[in-house]
VOKE-228910 format. One line per field, with one value per residue: residue in one letter; y, x, z of N, C-alpha, C in turn. Coordinates in steps of 0.05 Angstrom, whole numbers, always signed. Layout:
% residues N
code (A	...)
nc2 (Y	...)
nc1 (X	...)
nc3 (Z	...)
cac2 (Y	...)
cac1 (X	...)
cac3 (Z	...)
cc2 (Y	...)
cc1 (X	...)
cc3 (Z	...)
% end
This chain:
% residues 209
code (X	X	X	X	X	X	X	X	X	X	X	X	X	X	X	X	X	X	X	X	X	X	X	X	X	X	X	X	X	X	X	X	X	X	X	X	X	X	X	X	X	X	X	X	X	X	X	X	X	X	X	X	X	X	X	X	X	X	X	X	X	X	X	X	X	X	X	X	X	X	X	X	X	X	X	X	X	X	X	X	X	X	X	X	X	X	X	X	X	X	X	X	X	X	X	X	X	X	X	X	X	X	X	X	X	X	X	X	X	X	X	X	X	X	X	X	X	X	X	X	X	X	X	X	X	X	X	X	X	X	X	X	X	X	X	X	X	X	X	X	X	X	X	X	X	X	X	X	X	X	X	X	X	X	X	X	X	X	X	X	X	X	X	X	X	X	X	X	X	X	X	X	X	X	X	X	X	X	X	X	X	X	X	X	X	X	X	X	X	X	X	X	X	X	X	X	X	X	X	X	X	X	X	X	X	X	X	X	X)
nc2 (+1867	+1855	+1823	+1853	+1837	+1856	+1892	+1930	+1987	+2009	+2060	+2073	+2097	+2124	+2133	+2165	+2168	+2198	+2234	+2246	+2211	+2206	+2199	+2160	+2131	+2103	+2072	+2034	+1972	+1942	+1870	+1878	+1936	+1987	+2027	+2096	+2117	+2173	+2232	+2277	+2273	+2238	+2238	+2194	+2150	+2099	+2073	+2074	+2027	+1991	+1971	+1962	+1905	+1883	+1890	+1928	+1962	+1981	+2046	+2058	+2021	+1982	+1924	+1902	+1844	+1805	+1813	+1808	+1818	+1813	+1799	+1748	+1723	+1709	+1665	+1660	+1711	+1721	+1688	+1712	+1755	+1801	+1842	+1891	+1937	+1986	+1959	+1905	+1854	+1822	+1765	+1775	+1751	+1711	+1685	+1719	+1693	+1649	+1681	+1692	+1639	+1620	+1660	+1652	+1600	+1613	+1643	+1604	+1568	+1528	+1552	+1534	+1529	+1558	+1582	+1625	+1640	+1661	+1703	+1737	+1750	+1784	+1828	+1844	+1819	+1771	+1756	+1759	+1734	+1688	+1710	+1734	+1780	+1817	+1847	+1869	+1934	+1972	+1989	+1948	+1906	+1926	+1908	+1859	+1846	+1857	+1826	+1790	+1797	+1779	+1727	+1720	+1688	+1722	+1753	+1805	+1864	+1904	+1961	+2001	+2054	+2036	+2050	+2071	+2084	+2058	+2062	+2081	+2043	+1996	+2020	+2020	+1971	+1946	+1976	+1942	+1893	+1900	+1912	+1875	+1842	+1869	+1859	+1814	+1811	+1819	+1853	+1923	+1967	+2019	+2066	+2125	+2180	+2196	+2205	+2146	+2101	+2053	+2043	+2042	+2058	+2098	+2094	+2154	+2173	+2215	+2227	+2273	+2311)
nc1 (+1499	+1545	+1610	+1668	+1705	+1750	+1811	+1824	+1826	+1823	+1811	+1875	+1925	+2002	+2056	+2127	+2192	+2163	+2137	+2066	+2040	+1994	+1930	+1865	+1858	+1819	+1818	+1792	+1798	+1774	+1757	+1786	+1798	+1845	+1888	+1916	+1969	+1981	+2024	+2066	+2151	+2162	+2105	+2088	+2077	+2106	+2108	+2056	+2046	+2082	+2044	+2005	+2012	+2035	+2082	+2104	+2089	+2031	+2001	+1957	+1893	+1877	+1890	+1847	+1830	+1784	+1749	+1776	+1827	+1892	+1927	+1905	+1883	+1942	+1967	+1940	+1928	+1987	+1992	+1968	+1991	+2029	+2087	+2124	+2178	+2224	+2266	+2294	+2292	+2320	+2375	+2440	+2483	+2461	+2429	+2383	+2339	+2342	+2331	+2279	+2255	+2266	+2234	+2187	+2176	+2179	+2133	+2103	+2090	+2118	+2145	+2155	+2219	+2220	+2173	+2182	+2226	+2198	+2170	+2217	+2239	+2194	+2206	+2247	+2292	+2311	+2371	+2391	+2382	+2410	+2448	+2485	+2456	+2485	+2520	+2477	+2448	+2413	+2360	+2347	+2359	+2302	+2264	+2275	+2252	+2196	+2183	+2169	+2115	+2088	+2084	+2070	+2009	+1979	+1931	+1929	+1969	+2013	+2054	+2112	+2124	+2130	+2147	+2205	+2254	+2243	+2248	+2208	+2188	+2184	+2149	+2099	+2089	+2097	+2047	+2001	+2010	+1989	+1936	+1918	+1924	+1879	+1841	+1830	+1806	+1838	+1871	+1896	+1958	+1984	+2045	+2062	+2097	+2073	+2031	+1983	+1963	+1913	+1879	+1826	+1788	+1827	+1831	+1850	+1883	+1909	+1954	+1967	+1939)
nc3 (+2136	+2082	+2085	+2068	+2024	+2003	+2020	+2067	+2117	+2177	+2214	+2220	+2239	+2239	+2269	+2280	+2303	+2343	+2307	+2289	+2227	+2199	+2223	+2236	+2183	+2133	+2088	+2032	+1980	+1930	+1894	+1821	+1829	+1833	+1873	+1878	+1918	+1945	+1963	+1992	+1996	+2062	+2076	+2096	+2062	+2039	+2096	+2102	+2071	+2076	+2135	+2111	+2091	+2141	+2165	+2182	+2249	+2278	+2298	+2321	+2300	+2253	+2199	+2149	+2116	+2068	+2104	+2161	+2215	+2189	+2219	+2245	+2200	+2184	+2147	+2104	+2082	+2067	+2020	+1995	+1978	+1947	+1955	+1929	+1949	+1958	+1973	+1929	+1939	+1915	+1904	+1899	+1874	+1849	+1787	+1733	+1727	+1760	+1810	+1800	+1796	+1855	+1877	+1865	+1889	+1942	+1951	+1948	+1906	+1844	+1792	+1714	+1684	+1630	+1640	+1669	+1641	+1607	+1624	+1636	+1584	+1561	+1589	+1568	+1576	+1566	+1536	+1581	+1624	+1642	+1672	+1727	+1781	+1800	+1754	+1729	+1708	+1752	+1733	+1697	+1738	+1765	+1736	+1728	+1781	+1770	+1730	+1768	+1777	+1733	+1737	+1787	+1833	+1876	+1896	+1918	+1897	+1929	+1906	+1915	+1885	+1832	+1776	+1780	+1752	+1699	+1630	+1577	+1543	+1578	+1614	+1583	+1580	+1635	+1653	+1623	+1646	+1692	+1684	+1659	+1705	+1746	+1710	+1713	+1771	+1807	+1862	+1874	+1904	+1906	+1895	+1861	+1824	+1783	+1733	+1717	+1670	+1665	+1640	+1660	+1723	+1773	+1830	+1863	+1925	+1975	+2022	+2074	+2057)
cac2 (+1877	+1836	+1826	+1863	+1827	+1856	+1909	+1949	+2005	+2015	+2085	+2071	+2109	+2123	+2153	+2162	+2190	+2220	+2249	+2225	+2219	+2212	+2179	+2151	+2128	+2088	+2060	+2009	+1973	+1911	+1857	+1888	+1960	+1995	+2048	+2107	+2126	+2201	+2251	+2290	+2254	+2241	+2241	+2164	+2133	+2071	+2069	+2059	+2004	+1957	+1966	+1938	+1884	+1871	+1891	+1946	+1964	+2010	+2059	+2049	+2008	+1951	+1929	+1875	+1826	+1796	+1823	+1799	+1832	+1808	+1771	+1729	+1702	+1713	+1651	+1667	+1739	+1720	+1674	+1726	+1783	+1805	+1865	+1894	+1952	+2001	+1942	+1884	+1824	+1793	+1757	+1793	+1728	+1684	+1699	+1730	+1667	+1635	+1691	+1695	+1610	+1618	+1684	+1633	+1580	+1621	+1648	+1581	+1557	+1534	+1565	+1520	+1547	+1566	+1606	+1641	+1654	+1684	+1732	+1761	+1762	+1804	+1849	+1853	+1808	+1742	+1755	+1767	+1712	+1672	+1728	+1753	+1803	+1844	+1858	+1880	+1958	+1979	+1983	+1919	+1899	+1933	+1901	+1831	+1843	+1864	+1800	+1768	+1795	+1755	+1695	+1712	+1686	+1734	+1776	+1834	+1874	+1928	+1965	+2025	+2074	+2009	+2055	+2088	+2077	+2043	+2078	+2089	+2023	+1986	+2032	+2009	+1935	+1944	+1981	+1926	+1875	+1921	+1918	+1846	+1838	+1880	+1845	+1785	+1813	+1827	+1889	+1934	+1984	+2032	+2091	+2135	+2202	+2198	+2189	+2124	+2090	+2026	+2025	+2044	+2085	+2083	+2114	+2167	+2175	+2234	+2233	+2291	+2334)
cac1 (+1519	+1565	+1633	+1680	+1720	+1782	+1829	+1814	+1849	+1797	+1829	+1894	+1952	+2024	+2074	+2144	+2199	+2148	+2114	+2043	+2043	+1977	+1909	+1842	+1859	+1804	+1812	+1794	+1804	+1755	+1776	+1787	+1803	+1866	+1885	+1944	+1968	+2000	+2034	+2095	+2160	+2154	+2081	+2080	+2063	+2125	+2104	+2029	+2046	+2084	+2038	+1985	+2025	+2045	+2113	+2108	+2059	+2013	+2002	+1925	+1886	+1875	+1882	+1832	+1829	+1768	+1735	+1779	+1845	+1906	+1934	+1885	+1884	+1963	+1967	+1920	+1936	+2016	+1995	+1943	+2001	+2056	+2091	+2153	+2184	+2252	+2283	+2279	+2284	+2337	+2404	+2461	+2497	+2439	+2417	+2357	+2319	+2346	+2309	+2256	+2242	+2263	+2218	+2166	+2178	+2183	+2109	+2086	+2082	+2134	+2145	+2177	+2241	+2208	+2156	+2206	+2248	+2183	+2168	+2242	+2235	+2175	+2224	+2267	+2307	+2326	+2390	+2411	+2365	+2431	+2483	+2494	+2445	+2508	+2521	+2459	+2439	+2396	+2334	+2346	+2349	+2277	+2249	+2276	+2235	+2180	+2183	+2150	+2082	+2075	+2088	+2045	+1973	+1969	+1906	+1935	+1991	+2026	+2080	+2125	+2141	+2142	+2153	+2219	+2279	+2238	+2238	+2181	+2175	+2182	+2132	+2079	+2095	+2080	+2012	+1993	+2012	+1973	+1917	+1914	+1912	+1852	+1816	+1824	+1788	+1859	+1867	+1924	+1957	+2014	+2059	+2070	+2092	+2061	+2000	+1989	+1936	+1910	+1857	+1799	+1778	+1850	+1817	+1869	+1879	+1928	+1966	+1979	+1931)
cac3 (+2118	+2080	+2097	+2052	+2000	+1993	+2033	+2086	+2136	+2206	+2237	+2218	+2244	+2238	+2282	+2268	+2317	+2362	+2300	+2270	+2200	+2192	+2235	+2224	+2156	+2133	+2055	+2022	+1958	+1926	+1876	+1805	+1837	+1844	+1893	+1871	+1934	+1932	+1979	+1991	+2010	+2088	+2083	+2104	+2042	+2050	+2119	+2110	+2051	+2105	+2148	+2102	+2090	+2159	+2161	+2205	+2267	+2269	+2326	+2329	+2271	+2237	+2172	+2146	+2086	+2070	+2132	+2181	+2215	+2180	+2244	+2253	+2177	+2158	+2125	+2073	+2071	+2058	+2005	+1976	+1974	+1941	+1959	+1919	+1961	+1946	+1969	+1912	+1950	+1896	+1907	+1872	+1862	+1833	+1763	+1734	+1720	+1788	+1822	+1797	+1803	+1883	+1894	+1861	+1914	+1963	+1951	+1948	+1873	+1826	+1757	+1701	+1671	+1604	+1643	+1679	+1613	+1577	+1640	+1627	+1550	+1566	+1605	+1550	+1594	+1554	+1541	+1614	+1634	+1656	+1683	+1761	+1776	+1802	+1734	+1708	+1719	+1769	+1718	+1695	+1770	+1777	+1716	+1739	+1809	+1761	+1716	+1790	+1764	+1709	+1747	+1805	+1834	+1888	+1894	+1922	+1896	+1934	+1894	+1921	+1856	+1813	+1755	+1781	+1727	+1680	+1605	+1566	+1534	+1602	+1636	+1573	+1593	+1663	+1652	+1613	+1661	+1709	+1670	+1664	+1736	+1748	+1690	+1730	+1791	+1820	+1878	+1871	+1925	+1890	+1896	+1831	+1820	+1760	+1722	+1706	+1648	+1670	+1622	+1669	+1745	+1791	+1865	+1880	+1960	+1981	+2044	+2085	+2043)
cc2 (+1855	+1840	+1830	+1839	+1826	+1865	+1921	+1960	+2012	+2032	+2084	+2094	+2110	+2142	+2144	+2186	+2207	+2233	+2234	+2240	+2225	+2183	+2175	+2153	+2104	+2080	+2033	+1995	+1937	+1899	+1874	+1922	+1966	+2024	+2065	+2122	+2147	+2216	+2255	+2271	+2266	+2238	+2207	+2140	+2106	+2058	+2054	+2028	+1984	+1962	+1950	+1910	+1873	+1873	+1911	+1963	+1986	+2025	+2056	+2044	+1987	+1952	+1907	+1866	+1805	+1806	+1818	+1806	+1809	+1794	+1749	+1714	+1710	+1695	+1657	+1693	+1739	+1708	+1693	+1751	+1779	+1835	+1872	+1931	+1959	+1979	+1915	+1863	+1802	+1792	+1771	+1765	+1707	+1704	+1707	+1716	+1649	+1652	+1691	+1662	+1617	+1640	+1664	+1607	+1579	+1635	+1624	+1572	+1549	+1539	+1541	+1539	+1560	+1591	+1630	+1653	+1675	+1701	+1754	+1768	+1784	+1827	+1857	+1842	+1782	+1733	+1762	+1756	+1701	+1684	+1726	+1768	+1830	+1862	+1867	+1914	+1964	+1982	+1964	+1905	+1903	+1913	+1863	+1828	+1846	+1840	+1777	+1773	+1782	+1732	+1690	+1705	+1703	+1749	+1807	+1842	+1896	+1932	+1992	+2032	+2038	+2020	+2067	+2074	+2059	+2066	+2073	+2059	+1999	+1994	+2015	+1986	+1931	+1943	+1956	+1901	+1877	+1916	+1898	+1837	+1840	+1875	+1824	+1787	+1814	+1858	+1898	+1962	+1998	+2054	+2101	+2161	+2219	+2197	+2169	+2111	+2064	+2019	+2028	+2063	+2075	+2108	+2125	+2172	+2189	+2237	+2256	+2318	+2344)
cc1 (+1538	+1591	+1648	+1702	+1744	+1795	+1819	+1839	+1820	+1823	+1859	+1909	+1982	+2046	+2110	+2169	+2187	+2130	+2094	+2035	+2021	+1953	+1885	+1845	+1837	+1807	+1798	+1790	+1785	+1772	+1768	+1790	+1825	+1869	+1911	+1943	+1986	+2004	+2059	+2115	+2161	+2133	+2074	+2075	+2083	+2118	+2078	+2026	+2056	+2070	+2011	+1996	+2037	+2068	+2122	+2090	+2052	+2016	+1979	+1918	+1879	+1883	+1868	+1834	+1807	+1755	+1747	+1820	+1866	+1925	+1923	+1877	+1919	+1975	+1959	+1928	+1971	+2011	+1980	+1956	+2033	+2071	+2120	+2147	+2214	+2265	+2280	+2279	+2306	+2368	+2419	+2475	+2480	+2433	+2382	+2335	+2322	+2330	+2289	+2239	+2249	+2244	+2180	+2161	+2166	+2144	+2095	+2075	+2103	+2134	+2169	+2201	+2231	+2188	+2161	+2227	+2222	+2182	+2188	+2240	+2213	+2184	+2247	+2299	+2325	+2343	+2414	+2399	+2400	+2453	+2466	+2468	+2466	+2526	+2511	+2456	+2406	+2363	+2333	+2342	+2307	+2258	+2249	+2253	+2204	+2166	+2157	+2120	+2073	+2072	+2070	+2021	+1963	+1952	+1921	+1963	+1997	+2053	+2084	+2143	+2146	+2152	+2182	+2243	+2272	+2247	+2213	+2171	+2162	+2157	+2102	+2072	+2080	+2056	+1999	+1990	+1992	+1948	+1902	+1911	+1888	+1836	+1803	+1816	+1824	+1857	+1899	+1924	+1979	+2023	+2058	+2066	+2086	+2036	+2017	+1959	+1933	+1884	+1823	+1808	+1813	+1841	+1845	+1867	+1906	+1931	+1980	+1970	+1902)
cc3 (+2109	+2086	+2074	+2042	+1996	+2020	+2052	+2106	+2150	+2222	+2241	+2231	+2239	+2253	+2277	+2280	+2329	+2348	+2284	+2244	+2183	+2206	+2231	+2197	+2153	+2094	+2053	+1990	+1956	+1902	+1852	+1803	+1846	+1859	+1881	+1893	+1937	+1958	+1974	+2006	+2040	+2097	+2098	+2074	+2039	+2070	+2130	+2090	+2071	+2120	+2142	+2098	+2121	+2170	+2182	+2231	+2255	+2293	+2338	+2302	+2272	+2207	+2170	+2123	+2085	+2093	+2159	+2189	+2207	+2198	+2246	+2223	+2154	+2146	+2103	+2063	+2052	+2031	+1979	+1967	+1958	+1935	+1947	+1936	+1949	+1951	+1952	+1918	+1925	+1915	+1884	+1866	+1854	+1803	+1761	+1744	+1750	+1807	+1827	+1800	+1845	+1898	+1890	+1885	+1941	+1976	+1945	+1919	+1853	+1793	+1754	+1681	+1648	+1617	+1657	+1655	+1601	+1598	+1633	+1597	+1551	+1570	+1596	+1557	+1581	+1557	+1564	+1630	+1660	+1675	+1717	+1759	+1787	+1781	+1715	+1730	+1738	+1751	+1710	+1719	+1771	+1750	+1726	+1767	+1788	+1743	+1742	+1780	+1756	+1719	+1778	+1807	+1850	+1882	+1895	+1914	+1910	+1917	+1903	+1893	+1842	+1782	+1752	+1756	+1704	+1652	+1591	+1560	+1555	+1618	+1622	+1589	+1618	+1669	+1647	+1631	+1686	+1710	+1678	+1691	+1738	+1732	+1708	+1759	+1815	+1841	+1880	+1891	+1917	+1896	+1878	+1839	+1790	+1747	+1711	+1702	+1655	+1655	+1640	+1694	+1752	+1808	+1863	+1915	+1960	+2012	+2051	+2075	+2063)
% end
């Protein structure tokens, strides 16, 4: 048998204050395949996203990448991921464009200012390229965390609700960006209480059903 490619969950679990949220979860997701991962709130679905990512144990499990548990290769995996969660990971006293070059860094690659300005122009951002982010609105906030796409190489994306406070035009944008991933043999792992058009299959998987 060959050794799987992308993602993987082996009998996963989750417990949570004494209660389990949900066990033997087994997914998995290959390159150019995205996953929309759905349940009611509480059902675990935040809970099982860090835990693919590493962020938070499991109770019994694994998760694997490339065929092999995610301890045992989390160099490669850190370098191969990029996970945006409710929390955005920006500085409120750095600007847009300052963000978004140290979130680049920080994932191991640097972006040149110009390619960091077009991500935000993308994001309808340009002109708030230079400000605070403590004075931009909370959708502008999510759009700036959102701008990291464009600028990433990571394989895998995890995103929690990446569509929340966007507006319509914003939400297009994303898809698209979305899209573009998974052209490029990209694997994606998402929240949405929405449908969402990516231009081809997106595996649904329902927690707690």
């Amino acid at each position: 048998m060959q050794p799987h490619t992308g993602l993987e969950t082996r009998d996963l679990a989750c417990e949570r204050g004494g209660k389990t949220l949900f066990e033997g979860l087994n997914l998995s997701v290959s390159p150019g395949q995205s996953l929309h991962l759905q349940g009611d709130n509480g059902s675990g679905k935040t809970s099982l996203l860090r835990m693919v990512c590493g962020l938070a144990p499991t109770a019994s499990g694994e998760v694997r990448w490339g065929g092999q548990a995610i301890a045992e290769v989390r160099h490669a995996f850190s370098r191969d991921l990029l996970y945006l969660g409710h929390n955005l990971g920006l500085k409120d006293e750095l600007s847009a464009l300052e963000n978004l070059q140290i979130a680049s860094v920080l994932a191991g690659h640097v972006v040149s200012h110009p390619q960091a300005l077009q991500a935000l122009q993308s994001q309808g951002l340009e002109a708030r390229a230079h400000l605070p982010l403590r004075v931009l609105s909370q959708g502008q906030k999510r759009r700036v965390a959102l701008a990291r796409l464009q600028l990433s190489k990571a394989r895998l994306w995890v995103l929690d609700e990446p569509f929340v406070a966007l507006d319509t035009l914003a939400v297009h944008a994303l898809q698209q960006v979305l899209r573009n991933h998974l052209q490029q043999d990209g694997l994606l792992l998402f929240t949405s209480h929405q449908a969402v058009d990516l231009g081809g299959p997106v595996l649904p998987w329902r927690l707690g059903a």
